[in-house]
C-alpha positions in Angstrom: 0.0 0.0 0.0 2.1 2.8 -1.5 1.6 6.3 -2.6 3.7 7.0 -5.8 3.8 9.6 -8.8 4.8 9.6 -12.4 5.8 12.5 -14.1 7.6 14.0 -17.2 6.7 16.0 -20.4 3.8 15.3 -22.5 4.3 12.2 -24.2 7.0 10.4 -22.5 5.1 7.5 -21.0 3.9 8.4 -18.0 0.0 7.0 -18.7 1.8 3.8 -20.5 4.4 3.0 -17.5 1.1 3.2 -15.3 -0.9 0.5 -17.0 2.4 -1.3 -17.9 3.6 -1.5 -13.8 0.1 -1.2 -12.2 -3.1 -1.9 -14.3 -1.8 -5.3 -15.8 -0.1 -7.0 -12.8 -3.6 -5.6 -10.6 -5.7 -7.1 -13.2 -4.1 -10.6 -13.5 -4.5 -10.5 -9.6 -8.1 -9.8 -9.4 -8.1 -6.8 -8.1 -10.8 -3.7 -8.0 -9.0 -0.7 -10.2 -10.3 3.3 -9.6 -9.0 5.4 -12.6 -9.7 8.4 -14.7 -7.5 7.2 -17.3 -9.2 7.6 -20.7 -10.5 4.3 -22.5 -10.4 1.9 -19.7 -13.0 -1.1 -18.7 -13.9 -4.2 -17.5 -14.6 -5.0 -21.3 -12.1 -4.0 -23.2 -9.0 -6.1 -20.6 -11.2 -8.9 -20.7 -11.6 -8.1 -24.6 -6.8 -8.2 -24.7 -6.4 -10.2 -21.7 -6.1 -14.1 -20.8 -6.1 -15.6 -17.3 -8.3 -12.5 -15.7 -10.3 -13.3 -12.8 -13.7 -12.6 -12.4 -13.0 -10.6 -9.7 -11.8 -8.0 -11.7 -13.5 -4.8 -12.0 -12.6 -1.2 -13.3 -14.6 1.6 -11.7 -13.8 4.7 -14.3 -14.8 8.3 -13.6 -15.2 10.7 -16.6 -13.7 13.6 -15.3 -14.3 16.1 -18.6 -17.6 16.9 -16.7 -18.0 18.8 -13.3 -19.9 16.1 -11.7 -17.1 13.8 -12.5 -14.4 16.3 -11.2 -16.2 16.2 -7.8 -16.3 12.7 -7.7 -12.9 12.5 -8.4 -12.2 15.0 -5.2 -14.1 13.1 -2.8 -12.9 9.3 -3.4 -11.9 8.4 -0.4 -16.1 8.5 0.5 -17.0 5.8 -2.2 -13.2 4.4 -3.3 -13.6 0.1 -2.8 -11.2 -0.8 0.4 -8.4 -2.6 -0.9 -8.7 -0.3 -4.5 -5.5 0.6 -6.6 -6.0 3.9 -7.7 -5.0 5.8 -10.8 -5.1 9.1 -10.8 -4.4 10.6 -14.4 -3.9 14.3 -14.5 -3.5 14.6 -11.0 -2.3 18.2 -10.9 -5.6 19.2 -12.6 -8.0 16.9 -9.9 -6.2 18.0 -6.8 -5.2 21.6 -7.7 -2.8 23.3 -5.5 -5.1 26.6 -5.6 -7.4 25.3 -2.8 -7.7 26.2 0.3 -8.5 24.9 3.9 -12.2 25.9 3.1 -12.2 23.9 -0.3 -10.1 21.1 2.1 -13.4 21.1 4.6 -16.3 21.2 1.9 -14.4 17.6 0.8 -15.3 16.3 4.5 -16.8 12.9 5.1 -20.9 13.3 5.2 -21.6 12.7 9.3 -18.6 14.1 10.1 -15.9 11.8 12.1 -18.1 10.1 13.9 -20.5 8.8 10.8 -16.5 8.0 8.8 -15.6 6.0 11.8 -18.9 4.1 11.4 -18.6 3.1 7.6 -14.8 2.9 8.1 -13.9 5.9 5.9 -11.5 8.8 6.5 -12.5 11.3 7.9 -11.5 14.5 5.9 -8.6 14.9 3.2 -5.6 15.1 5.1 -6.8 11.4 6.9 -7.4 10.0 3.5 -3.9 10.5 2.3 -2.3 10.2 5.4 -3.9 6.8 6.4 -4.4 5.4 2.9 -2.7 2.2 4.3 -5.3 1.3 6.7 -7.5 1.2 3.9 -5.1 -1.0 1.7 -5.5 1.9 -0.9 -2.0 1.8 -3.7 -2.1 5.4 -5.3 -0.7 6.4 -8.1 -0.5 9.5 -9.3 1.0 11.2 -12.5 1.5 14.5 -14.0 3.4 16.5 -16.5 5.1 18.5 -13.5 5.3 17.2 -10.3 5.5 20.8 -9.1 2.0 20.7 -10.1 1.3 17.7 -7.2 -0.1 19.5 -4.0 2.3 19.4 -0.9 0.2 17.6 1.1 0.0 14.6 -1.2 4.2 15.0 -1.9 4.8 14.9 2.0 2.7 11.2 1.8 4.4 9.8 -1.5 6.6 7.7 -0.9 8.8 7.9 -4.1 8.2 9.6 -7.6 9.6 8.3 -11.1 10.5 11.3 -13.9 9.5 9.8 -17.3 11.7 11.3 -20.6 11.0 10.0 -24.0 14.2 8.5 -25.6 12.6 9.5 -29.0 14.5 12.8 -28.5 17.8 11.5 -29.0 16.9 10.6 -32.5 13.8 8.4 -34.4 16.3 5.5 -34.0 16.0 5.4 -30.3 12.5 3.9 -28.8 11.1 3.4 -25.3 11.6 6.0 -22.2 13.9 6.1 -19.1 12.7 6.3 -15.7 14.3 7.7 -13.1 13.4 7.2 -9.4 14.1 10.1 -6.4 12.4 11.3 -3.6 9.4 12.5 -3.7 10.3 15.8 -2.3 12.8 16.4 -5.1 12.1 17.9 -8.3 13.8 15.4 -10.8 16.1 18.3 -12.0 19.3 17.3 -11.1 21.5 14.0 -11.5 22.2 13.7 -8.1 18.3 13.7 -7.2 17.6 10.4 -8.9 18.8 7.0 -7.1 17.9 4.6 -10.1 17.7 5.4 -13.9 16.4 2.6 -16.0 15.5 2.3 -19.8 11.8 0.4 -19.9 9.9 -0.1 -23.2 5.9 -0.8 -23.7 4.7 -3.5 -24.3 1.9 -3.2 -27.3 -0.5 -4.4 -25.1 -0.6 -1.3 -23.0 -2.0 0.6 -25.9 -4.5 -1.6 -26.5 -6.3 -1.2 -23.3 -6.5 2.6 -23.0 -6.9 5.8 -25.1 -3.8 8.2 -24.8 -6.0 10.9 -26.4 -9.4 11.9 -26.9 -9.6 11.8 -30.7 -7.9 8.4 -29.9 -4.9 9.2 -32.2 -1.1 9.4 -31.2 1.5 10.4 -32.7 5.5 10.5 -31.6 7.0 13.6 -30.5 8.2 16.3 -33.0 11.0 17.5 -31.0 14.8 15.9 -30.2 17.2 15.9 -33.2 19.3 13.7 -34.9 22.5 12.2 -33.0 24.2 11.8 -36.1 23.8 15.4 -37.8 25.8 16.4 -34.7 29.7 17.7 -36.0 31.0 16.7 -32.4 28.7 13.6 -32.6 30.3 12.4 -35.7 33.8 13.1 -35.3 34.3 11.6 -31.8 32.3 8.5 -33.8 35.1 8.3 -36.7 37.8 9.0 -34.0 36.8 5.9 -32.0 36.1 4.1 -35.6 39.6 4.7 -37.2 41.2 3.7 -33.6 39.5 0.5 -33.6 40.7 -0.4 -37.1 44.4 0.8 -36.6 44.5 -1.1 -33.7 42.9 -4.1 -35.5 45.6 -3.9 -38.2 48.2 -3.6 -36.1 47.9 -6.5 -33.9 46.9 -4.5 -30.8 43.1 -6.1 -30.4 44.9 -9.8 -30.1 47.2 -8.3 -27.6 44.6 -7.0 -25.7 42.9 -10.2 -25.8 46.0 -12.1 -24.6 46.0 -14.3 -28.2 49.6 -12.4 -29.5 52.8 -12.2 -27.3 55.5 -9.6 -27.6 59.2 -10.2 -26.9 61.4 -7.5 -25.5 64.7 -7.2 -27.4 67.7 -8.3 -25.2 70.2 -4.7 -24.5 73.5 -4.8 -26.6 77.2 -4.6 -25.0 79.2 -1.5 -26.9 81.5 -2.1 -29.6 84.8 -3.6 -28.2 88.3 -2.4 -29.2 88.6 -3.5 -33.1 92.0 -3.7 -32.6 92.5 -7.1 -31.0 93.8 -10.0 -32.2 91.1 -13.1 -31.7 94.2 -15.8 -32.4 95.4 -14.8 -29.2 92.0 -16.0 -27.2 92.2 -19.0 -25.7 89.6 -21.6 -26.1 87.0 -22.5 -23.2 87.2 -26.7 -22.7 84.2 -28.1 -24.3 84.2 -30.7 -21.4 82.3 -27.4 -19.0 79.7 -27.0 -21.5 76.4 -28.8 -20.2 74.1 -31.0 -23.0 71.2 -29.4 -23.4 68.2 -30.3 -21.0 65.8 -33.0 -22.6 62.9 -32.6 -20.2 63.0 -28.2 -20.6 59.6 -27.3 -21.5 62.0 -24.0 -22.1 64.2 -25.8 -24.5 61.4 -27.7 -26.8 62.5 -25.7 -29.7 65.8 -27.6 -29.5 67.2 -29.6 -32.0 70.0 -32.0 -30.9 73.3 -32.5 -33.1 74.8 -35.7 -32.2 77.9 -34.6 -34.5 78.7 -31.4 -33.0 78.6 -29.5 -29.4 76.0 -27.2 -29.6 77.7 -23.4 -28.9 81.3 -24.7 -29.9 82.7 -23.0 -33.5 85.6 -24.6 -35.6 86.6 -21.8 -37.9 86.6 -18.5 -38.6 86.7 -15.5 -36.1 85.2 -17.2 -33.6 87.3 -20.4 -33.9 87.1 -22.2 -30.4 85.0 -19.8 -28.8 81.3 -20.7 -27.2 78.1 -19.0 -28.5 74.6 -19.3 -28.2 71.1 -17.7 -28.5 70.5 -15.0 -25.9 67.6 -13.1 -27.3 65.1 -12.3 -30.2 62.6 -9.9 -31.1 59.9 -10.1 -33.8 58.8 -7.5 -36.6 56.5 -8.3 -39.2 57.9 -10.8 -41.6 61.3 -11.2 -39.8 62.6 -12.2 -36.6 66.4 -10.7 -35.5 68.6 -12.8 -32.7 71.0 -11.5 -30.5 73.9 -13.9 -29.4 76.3 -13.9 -26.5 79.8 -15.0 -27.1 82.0 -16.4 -24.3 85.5 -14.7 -24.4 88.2 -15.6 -21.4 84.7 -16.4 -19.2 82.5 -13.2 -19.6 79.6 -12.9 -22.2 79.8 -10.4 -25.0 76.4 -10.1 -27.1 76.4 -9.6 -31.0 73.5 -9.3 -33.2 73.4 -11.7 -36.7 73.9 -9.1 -38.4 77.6 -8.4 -36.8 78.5 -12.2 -37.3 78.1 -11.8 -41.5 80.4 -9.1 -40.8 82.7 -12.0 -39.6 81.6 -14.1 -42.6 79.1 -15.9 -40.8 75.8 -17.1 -42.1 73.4 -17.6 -39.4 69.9 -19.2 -40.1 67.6 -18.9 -37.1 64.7 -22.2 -36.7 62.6 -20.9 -34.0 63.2 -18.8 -30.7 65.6 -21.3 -29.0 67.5 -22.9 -32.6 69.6 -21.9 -35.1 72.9 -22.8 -36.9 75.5 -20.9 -37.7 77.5 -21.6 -41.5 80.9 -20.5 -41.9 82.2 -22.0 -45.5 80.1 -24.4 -46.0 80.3 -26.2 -42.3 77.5 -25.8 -39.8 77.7 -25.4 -36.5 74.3 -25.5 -34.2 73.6 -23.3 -31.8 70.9 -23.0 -28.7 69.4 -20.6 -26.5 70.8 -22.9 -23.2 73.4 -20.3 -21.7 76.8 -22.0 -21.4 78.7 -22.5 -17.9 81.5 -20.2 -17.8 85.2 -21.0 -17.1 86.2 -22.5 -13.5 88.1 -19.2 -13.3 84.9 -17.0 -13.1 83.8 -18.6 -10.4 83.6 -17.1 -7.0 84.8 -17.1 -3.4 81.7 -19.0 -2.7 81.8 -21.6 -5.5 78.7 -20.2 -7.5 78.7 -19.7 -11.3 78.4 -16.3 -12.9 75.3 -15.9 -14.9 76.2 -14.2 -18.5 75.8 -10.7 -18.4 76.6 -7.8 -21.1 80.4 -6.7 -20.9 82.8 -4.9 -22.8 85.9 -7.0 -23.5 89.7 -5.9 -24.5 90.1 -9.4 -26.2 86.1 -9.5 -28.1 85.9 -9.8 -32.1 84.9 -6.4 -33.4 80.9 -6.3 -34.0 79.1 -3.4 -36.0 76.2 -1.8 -35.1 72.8 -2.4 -35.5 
């Protein structure tokens, strides 16, 4: 047993949302229904509605006539207990321009004693006030709720501004609702506590008549979102974003299907002026074989005729290399690799090693080989151990790191 009102401009649902929340749901339940609302009877629901009960009744005051408009004043005298009642216009029935002698001339016939007898209010302000222990709902709408007397607003227990979505454009249909208290205006944002966008259900407008000729038509005002400049250039900004970033991989990042690698750093360019004969070789006995059970290493192809890392000729003739980092670009993939001279790393990039008159042909992020006149040599991302002599004082290995070396083959840059 609520008091509640609906209101918003001219044609933005207010009349529909009633029958939509209210008259349906009290007609499926059997209940007794008080209305002005234009259009409505018994007949006609029972004419667009299964599953009504007999129970079911519509009492409907014309309120175009005088007699009707008093009628409509004084409904808590006659109003069915238990009654939902729809009050359309409700700014017009209960103007705010009366006073406390148009207040008394609505009192109960008998006086208090007589409404305690039938079980009726008593006078106006009882009515509204103590709707509940009547089981009265009331519902009230209007196109300004500033039109809704104060003694009616200080009983409501919520109010719900209607706007018609139509005004954003003719491709937009339905209304949003917005709920606040009922001693708020609706102005402001912060007033409302829910906002929610509802449609009608065609049924609604089968049941009652929005107008008196019986004809409606959608509203004539709003404009169209997309003959707005700003409208349309924030559109094709957030269009050509979402394609660029389509084309350039950057939706399958997002979506974690696409991984990046981050290029490894390169060491400067050592001293060209040293002589690599004079480099002694690292043992191949300290190299490791590469890990068969590495879920890190499955891109590794074993080559039972050579150490993997170890080179034969060329520059790099009894030195140790092997894969320490790649990065991708579209269509080509470019490998960095760490060379062991006298037991510290130096990194090259491919490209330095045809310098040296190395080919080398890369097979996946953890493979490759390296040809140096017509021999091949393989080569692996697993880093190498270094010499005994880099160990130290407590016996543990130093990982490879990115040095500059007196005895390192020249390298070009990238």
């Amino acid at each position: 047993m609520s008091i509640s009102i609906h209101h918003g401009a001219n044609g933005s649902f207010k009349t529909a949302g009633v029958i939509s929340d209210y008259f349906i749901p009290a007609a499926k339940a059997g209940r007794v229904v008080v209305t002005n609302i234009r259009g409505v009877s018994r007949e006609r629901t029972f004419l667009h509605m299964q599953d009504v009960p007999d129970s079911f009744d519509v009492v409907f005051i014309d309120t175009d006539t005088r007699q009707g408009r008093y009628q409509m004043a004084t409904w808590f005298h006659w109003a069915p207990l238990g009654a939902l009642c729809l009050f359309d216009e409700s700014g017009v029935m209960f103007p705010k321009a009366w006073r406390q002698k148009d207040l008394d001339a609505l009192d109960y016939p008998g006086g208090p004693d007589q409404a305690s007898i039938d079980g009726r209010p008593a006078n106006w302000i009882e009515a509204w006030e103590m709707h509940r222990h009547f089981n009265w709902d009331i519902v009230l709408t209007a196109p300004n709720i500033k039109s809704i007397r104060d003694d009616i607003r200080q009983t409501t227990e919520g109010a719900y501004k209607h706007k018609n979505k139509a005004l954003l454009g003719p491709m937009f249909r339905g209304y949003k609702e917005g709920y606040h208290d009922a001693q708020k205006n609706g102005q402001s944002a912060s007033d409302f506590d829910v906002i929610r966008d509802k449609r009608v259900n065609p049924l609604v407008f089968r049941l009652y008549d929005s107008t008196k000729t019986g004809v409606a038509s959608q509203t004539l005002n709003g404009f169209n979102l997309f003959k707005s400049p700003r409208i349309v250039f924030a559109l094709g900004i957030a269009i050509s974003a979402f394609v660029y970033a389509t084309a350039t991989g950057g939706y399958e990042i997002l979506l974690g299907t696409r991984t990046t690698t981050q290029a490894q750093p390169i060491a400067p360019a050592p001293d060209p002026s040293v002589d690599l004969s004079s480099q002694a070789p690292v043992p191949v006995s300290v190299v490791p074989p590469v890990p068969v059970d590495d879920s890190d290493n499955r891109d590794v192809v074993p080559r039972p005729d050579r150490q993997a890392g170890s080179i034969d000729s060329g520059p790099l003739s009894g030195l140790r290399l092997w894969i320490s980092g790649y990065v991708t670009a579209p269509n080509r993939i470019y490998y960095s690799l760490s060379v062991l001279v006298d037991g510290d790393p130096v990194e090259y990039l491919a490209s330095d090693l045809r310098q040296m008159g190395y080919q080398f042909n890369g097979y996946g992020r953890c493979y490759g080989e390296i040809v140096y006149q017509g021999e091949s040599y393989p080569v692996t991302c697993v880093p190498l151990v270094l010499r005994n002599d880099s160990l130290g004082p407590s016996g543990a290995v130093r990982e490879g790191r990115n040095v500059e070396h007196t005895n390192a083959p020249p390298r070009t840059a990238l």
